[in-house]
C-alpha positions in Angstrom: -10.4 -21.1 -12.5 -8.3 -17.8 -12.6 -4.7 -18.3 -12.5 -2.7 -18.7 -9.2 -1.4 -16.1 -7.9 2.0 -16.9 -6.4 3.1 -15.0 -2.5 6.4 -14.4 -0.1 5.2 -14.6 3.1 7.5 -12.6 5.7 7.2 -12.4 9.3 9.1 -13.1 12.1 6.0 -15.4 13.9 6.6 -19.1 12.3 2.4 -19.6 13.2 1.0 -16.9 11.4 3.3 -17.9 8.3 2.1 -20.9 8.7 -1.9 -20.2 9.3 -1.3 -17.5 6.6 -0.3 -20.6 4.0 -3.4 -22.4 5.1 -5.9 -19.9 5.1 -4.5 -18.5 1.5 -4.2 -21.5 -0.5 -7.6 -22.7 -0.6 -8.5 -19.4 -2.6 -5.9 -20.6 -5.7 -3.2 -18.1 -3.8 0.1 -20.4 -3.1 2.7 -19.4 -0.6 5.8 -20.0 -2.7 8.3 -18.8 0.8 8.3 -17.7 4.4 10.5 -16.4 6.8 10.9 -13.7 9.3 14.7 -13.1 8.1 15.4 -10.4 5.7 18.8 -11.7 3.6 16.3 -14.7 3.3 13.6 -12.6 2.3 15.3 -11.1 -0.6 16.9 -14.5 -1.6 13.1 -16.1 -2.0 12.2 -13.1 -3.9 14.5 -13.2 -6.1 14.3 -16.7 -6.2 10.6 -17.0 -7.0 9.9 -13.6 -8.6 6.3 -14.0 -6.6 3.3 -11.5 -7.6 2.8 -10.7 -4.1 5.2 -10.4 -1.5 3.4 -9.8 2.1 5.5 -8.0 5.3 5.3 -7.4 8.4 6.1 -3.7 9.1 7.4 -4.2 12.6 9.4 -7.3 12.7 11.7 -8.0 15.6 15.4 -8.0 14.3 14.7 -5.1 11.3 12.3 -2.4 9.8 9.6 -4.3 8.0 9.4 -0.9 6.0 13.1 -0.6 4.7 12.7 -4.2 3.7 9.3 -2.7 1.8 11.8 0.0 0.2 14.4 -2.5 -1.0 11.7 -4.8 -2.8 9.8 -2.2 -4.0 13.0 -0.7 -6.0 13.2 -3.5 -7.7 9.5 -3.3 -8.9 8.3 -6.0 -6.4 4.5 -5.4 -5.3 4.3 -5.3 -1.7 1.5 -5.3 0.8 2.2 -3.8 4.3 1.0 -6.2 7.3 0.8 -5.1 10.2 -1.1 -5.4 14.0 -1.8 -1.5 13.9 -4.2 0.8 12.2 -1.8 3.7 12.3 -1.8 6.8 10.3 1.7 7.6 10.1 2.7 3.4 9.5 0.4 3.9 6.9 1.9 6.6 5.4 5.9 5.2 6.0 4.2 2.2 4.3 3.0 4.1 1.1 6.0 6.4 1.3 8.2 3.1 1.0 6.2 2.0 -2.3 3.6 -0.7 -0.5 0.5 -1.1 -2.7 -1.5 -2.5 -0.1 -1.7 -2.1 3.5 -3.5 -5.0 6.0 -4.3 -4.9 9.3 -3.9 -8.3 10.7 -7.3 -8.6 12.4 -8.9 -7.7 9.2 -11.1 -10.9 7.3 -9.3 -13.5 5.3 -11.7 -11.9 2.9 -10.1 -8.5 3.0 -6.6 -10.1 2.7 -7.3 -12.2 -0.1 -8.8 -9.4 -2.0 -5.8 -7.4 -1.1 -3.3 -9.8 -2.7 -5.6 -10.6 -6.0 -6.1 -6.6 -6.0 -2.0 -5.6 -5.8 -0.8 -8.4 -7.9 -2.7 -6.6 -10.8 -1.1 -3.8 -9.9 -4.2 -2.1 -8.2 -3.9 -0.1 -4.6 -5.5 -1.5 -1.5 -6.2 0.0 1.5 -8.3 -0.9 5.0 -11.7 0.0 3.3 -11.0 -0.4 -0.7 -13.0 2.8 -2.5 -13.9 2.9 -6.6 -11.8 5.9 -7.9 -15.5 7.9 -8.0 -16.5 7.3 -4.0 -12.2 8.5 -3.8 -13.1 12.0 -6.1 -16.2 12.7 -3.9 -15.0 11.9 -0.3 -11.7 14.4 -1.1 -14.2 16.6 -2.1 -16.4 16.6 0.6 -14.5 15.8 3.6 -11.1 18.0 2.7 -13.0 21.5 2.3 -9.7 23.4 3.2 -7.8 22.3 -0.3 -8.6 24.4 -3.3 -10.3 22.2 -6.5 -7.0 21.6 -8.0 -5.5 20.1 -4.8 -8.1 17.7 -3.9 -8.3 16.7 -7.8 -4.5 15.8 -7.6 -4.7 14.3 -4.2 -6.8 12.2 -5.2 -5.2 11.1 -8.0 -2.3 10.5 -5.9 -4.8 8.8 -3.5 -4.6 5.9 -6.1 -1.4 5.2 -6.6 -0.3 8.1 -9.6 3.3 9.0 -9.2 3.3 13.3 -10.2 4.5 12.5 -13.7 1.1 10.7 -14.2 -0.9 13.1 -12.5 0.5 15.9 -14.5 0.3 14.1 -17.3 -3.8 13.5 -16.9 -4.0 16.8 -16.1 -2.5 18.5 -18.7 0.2 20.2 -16.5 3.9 20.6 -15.2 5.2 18.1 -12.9 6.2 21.6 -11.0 2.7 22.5 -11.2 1.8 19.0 -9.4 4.6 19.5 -6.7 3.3 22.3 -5.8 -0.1 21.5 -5.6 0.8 18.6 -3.6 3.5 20.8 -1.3 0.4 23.3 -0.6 -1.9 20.5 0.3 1.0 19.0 2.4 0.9 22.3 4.5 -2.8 23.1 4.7 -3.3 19.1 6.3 -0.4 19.2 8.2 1.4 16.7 6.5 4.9 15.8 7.1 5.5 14.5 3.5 3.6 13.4 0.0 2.6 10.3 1.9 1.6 11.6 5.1 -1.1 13.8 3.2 -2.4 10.7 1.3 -2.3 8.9 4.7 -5.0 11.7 6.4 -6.8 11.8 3.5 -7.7 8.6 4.0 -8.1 8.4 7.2 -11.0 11.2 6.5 -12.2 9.3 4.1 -12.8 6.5 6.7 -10.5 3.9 5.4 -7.6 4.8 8.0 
């Protein structure tokens, strides 16, 4: 059996922490802490140090998102939760540092596989691509960016900060930033993770 894989559960709805517990353990995935407060959120994370920490993104008292900001500051993996498939959540989401983002109608499949997949520190999104099906769908379904800015979309696609991405691609991190500013433009994008966000929501994984 793989190893468990340890989760902080927070959302403001006591039943789906609960149903969330009972749906998740049975797959060697143990809910370590719930709660829909956020001084109590941090305090179990830090507490716990889980691999996973799951939140809701529009909780009733706070932003589910700044709480996404704090945790992942301190190197926390977080996945995004949330009862909409909406571009620009997505985006505040993956702008905040969320690895994963989970539409709460999705399988318990999907959200198990989201967890196993972000606790080794991979991204996951509605519709999880290989890095290949990513490379071709930029290409094919962004024709307005020039070669060099779908290459390094995509590469931010899956989770490269720019020193990476210049880095594998031989160039200045100003190089990448302005790649990534042009493509920003040409899609309309209001920010770095706004233009991931439409690119994959054209490459049908919202």
């Amino acid at each position: 059996m793989s190893a468990e894989t340890t989760v902080v559960v927070v959302d403001d709805h006591e039943v789906l922490r609960t149903g969330l517990r009972y749906v998740l353990e049975p797959h060697n995935i143990r809910v370590v802490g719930e709660t829909g407060g956020l001084e109590e959120a941090k305090a179990l994370v830090a507490s716990h140090r889980p691999d996973v920490v799951v939140v809701d993104v529009r909780l009733a008292e706070y932003d589910g998102v700044e709480l996404i900001k704090d945790l992942a500051r301190k190197r926390t993996r977080v996945i995004a939760y949330s009862g909409y498939s909406d571009d620009r959540l997505l985006a505040r989401a993956i702008d905040a540092g969320a690895m994963g983002f989970v539409v709460k109608d999705s399988s318990t499949e999907d959200l198990v596989e989201s967890i196993r997949a972000v606790s080794q520190g991979r991204r996951w999104l509605p519709q999880p691509l290989s890095d290949e099906e990513i490379d071709e769908a930029i290409r094919v379904k962004l024709p307005m960016l020039s070669r060099r800015e779908r290459e390094i979309l995509g590469h931010v696609s899956k989770g490269l900060s720019t020193d990476e991405v210049a880095e594998k691609l031989q160039l200045s991190a100003h190089t990448v930033r302005t790649h990534v500013k042009n493509a920003m433009r040409k899609l309309e994008a209001t920010s770095r993770a706004h233009a991931v966000a439409i690119a994959l929501r054209e490459l049908s994984i919202r």
